[in-house]
C-alpha angles and dihedrals in degrees: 000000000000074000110081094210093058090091126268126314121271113276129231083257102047094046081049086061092052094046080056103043090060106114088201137041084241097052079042084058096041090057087048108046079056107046113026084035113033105241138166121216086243094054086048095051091058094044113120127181087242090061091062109088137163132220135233088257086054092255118148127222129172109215089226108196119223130180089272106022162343125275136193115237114192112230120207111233094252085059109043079053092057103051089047086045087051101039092050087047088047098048085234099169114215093263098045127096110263089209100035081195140097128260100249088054093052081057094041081061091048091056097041090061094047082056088060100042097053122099106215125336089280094066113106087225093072089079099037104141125177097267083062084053079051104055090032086060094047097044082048092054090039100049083052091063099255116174099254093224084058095045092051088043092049079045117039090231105158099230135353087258082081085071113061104079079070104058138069131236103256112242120236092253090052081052094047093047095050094041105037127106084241101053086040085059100055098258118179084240088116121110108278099195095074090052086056095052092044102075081060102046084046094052090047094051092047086055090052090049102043098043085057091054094045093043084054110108098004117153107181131045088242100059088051087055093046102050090040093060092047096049098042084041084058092052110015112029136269108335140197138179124217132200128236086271089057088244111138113255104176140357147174126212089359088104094134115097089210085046091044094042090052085049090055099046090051087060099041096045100053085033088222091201098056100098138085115266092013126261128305099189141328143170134234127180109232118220115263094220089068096039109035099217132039111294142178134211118216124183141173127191117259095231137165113177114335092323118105111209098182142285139318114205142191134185117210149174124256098250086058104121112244108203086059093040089058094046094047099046094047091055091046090051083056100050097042091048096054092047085054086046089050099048088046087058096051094042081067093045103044101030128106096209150022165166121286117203122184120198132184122209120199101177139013082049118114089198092049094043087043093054094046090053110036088037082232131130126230130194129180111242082187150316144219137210114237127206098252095041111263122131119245100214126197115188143164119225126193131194092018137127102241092210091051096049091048082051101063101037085053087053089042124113086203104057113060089191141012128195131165114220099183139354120199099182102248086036135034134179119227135181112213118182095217109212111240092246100074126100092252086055095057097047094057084048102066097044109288125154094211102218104176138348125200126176120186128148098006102308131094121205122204125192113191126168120220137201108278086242093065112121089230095196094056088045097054088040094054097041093050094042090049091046106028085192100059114079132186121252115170142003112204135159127254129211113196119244117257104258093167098154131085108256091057099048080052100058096044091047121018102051129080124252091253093038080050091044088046104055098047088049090053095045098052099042088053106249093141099049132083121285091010120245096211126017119221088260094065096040093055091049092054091041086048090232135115118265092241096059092046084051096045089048088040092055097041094054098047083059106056092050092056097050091056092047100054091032084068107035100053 
């Protein structure tokens, strides 16, 4: 849209729609990093979290590098939250990328969420690219009554000319009004009904501002769900968090059994959770008699990824405005959903202990149908997490035809790739990109530590250990629903290996989680061994990542686990 003819600006609502539309927290980021900061792909691409910083006065700037040189974006504090908040879920060291992708895939995700927020082919959304999040964001700046040359410098634009697609003529009456004796001295002539709506916009980005800083340093899921509610009860209303199971878990300002049990009957009685996808937002009218007074119940699913881990939920008044509540509580649920994600991460990797679940599938399983049908056995060596939530297997299989094998991955809606690193004769070595659909998938989804997999005869059998906090019974429900051909076998408790030297306690715990990722994936796919099974080419293919960057977290990493083992040993 830097053409004028190219149509208006997008509109608060319409950039809403897109912010709704991200199927991620990071997609969430990127749209905003476009369109609420001003940013090019290429800016993006470079960004690192050490290039965020805040002033004495609790400003925050991103030190945004150009060809020439660097500039100073302003953040707004819900989005300088958010980068620190991803960067800390993602393990993105101050140095890393925080987008490890090109530039023309930051604008292929772009485009992708346009795709999804737009209703039919006719909508103009449908071909929303970054440079529209651009304008959107200058025409919004201008129409405030920023300063121009603010609003080139926030966003690198080259002159004010630039500009000029973005903002309106002004009208006689807008000239009259600056340049008249009255509006010099200060007259009560200026539009009143953005005066009215900013008391609202205000609340709701205080909420935003003070549930980032409450969300910062927390270790347990119920201290997440505990400050949350505090922080969303000072600036929203009364607030309280459910489980998956729609229980109430935590609340603030909901201290009244007749006001908490009409909560709970709300919740019981629309089952919230029952939908696909989980809930954005929805509203319930409260009794009055519990209440004493009308209320509304407002709730957004707490989400991260594609895993839902409860509710969020508000109660307000009737003059609450809705458009900002929406907005706010979405973007709460997000947020919520990606620190409990976080805390469940560092419970695994900190814990001592676990729980052990061991699950069969029978059908919906490449490997079981595989095993049934080539009389073969499988077994995973070992597997890694992909961004986009695919599942990088390695597994040995014996007795096999390796071409057949090969043959029907390749036909199997299951498996998106298939490649053979070695074959021995009695015993080869395969990667398989497992689709995120599948039951092992799941399973690593929602927390699970995968240990062993074995498939004979038809049936797989998959053995993951969870944190000691997992509602077990919730977890089994959900992931045999989900898959009606997985069942659940055994329940056993796990005790974690001694790993009491240095070089383990650094790679649990020093590394980064793609350093982490990246090793693993090196070591099982045979980099490291003679002659190498796989060559960093191949690896990063598989990984969907440059060759440079496998290379850059490869090396890191190696590092740091040298320098553990001869540390210690000298």
């Amino acid at each position: 849209m830097d053409d004028p003819s190219a149509g208006a600006p997008l509109t608060t609502a319409e950039y809403e729609r897109l912010v709704d539309a991200a199927d991620s927290y990071r997609t969430e980021l990127l749209v905003a990093l476009c369109g609420r900061v001003g940013l090019r792909p290429g800016e993006i691409a470079r960004l690192r979290p050490g290039d965020l910083t805040r002033t004495s006065s609790d400003h925050d700037f991103l030190a945004v590098p150009g060809d020439d040189d660097t500039r100073d974006a302003y953040v707004p504090p819900a989005a300088a939250a958010d980068v620190r908040k991803y960067a800390g879920a993602a393990d993105i060291a101050d140095d890393e990328p925080l987008f490890d992708v090109t530039p023309r895939r930051l604008q292929m995700l772009i485009a992708e969420v346009a795709e999804r927020a737009a209703d039919g082919d006719d909508d103009r959304l449908a071909d929303v690219s970054t440079r529209d999040l651009r304008a959107h964001f200058a025409a919004r700046l201008l129409g405030a009554g920023v300063d121009p040359r603010i609003v080139r410098e926030a966003g690198g634009w080259s002159s004010l000319a630039s500009l000029e697609p973005y903002a309106d003529p002004p009208t006689r009456a807008e000239v009259a009004a600056a340049l008249s004796d009255e509006a010099a001295a200060g007259s009560d002539a200026s539009p009143t009904e953005p005066d009215r709506e900013r008391p609202d916009r205000s609340g709701f980005a205080e909420a935003a501002t003070a549930l980032g800083a409450a969300l910062e340093d927390v270790a347990t899921r119920p201290a997440v769900e505990e400050r949350a509610c505090e922080a969303l009860a000072a600036t929203c209303g009364p607030a309280v968090i459910c489980d998956e199971r729609g229980e109430i878990r935590a609340s603030t300002g909901v201290d009244d059994p007749d006001a908490r049990a009409a909560i709970a009957d709300v919740l019981d009685e629309t089952a919230l959770l029952d939908v696909e996808g989980g809930v954005r937002f929805v509203e319930r009218d409260l009794t009055a008699e519990a209440w004493r007074a009308d209320r509304t119940l407002a709730s957004s699913a707490i989400r991260a990824g594609d895993r839902v881990h409860g509710l969020l939920c508000v109660v307000v008044g009737p003059s609450t405005s809705t458009s900002g509540l929406r907005r706010a509580l979405v973007d709460a649920g997000r947020r919520v959903g990606w620190a409990v994600a976080a805390t469940e991460r560092k419970e695994r990797l900190l814990s001592d202990t676990g729980v052990e679940l061991v699950f069969e599938v029978d059908a919906g399983s490449f490997f079981a149908s595989a095993s049934r049908a080539l009389d073969c056995r499988l077994e995973l060596d070992g597997l890694v997490p992909m961004a986009d939530q695919s599942l990088l297997c390695f597994v040995a299989a014996r007795e096999v035809s390796v071409d057949a094998l090969l043959d029907r991955a390749a036909a199997s809606n299951g498996i998106a790739d298939v490649r053979l690193i070695r074959d021995a004769g009695e015993r080869a070595q395969l990667e398989f990109v497992v689709r995120s659909d599948a039951p092992i998938a799941e399973i690593v989804r929602r927390g699970g530590a995968v240990e062993s997999v074995t498939a004979a005869d038809g049936v797989a059998r998959v053995a993951a250990v969870f944190p000691t906090q997992t509602d077990v019974r919730t977890l089994v429900e959900d992931v045999t629903a989900a898959h009606p051909g997985v069942s659940f076998r055994a329940k056993r408790e796990a005790v974690r290996r001694e790993s009491p030297d240095d070089v383990h306690r650094t790679v649990e715990h020093e590394l980064t989680d793609k350093q982490r990722v990246t090793l693993r994936a090196a070591y099982f796919a045979g980099y490291f061994e003679w002659p190498r099974g796989s060559t960093a080419e191949e690896l990063a293919g598989s990984m969907g990542v440059s060759a440079p960057t496998l290379h850059n977290h490869l090396r890191k990493a190696q590092q740091k686990v040298f320098t553990a083992l001869f540390d210690s040993s000298s």
